[in-house]
N, C-alpha and C positions, 0 to 999 in steps of 0.2 A: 631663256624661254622654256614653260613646260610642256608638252605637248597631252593633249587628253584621250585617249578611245574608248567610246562607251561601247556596250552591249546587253543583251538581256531584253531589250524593247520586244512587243507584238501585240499582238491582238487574245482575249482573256473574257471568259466570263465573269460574268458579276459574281463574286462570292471567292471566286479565285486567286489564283498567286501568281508574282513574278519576282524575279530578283533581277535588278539592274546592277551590273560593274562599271568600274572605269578605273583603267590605268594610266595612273602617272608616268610619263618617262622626260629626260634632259635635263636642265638644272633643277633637278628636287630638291634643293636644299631650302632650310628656312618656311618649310609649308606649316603656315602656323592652323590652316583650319582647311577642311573640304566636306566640299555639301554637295544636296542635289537642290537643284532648284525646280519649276514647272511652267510650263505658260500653253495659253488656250490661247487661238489666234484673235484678234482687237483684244488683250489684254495681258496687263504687264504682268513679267517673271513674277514667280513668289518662292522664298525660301520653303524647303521641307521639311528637312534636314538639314543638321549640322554636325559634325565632332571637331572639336579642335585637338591642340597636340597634346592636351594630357588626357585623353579620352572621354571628358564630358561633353554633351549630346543635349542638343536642342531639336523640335518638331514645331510643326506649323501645327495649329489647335484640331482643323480636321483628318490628321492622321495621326496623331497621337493612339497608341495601343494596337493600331495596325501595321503601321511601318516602324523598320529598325535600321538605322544606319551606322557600320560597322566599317573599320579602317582596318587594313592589313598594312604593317610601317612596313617591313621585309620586303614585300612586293610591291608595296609602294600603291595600293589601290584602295578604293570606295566601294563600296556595296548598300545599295538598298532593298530590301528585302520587303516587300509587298503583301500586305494578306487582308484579305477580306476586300478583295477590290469590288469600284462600284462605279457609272460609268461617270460622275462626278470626278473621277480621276483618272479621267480622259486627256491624254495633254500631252504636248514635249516634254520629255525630260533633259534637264544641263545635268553635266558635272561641273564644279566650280572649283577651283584651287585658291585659295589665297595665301599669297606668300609675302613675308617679312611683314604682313595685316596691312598691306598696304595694296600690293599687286593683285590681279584678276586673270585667272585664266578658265575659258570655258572649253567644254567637250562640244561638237557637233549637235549634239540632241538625238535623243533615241526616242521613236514612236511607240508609247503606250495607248491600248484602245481597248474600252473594259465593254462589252456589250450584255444591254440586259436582258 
């Protein structure tokens, strides 16, 4: 089992920043990718981010150039880094672990809320 705790979530102007984390801990082994995902309530999760384990990085097309998501292996965590928020990117945030690209593991969700 891995276990996930996000942080970083709140409340942000438009035009502002925030940086989400999430630590991994328990059976870390084999994490072949970890992402954040988002979801608005009546509507399904959507990928953001990505990195897999040799450090290349996918983005969902409307946050591309504003968001960066970075891995620390050491510490075993995810980071997404926020900038140019708008309240379009108003929403839960997951962390997502996937391991052995098979398994699924989520964070609680952290409340991000951009007001304009």
């Amino acid at each position: 089992q891995v276990q996930l705790v996000e942080s970083g979530g709140g409340l942000v102007q438009a035009g502002g920043s925030l940086k989400l984390s999430c630590a991994a801990s328990g059976s870390i082994s084999s994490i072949n990718a970890m992402s954040w995902y988002r979801q608005a309530p009546g509507k399904q999760r959507e990928l953001v981010g990505r990195i897999i384990a040799g450090g290349s990085t996918n983005y969902a097309d409307s946050v591309k150039g504003r968001f960066t998501i970075s891995r620390d292996n050491a510490k075993n965590t995810v980071s997404l880094q926020m900038n140019s928020l708008g309240p379009e990117d108003t929403d839960v945030y997951y962390c997502n672990v996937q391991q052995n690209w098979v398994r699924n593991y989520w964070g609680q969700g952290t409340q991000v809320t951009v007001s304009s």
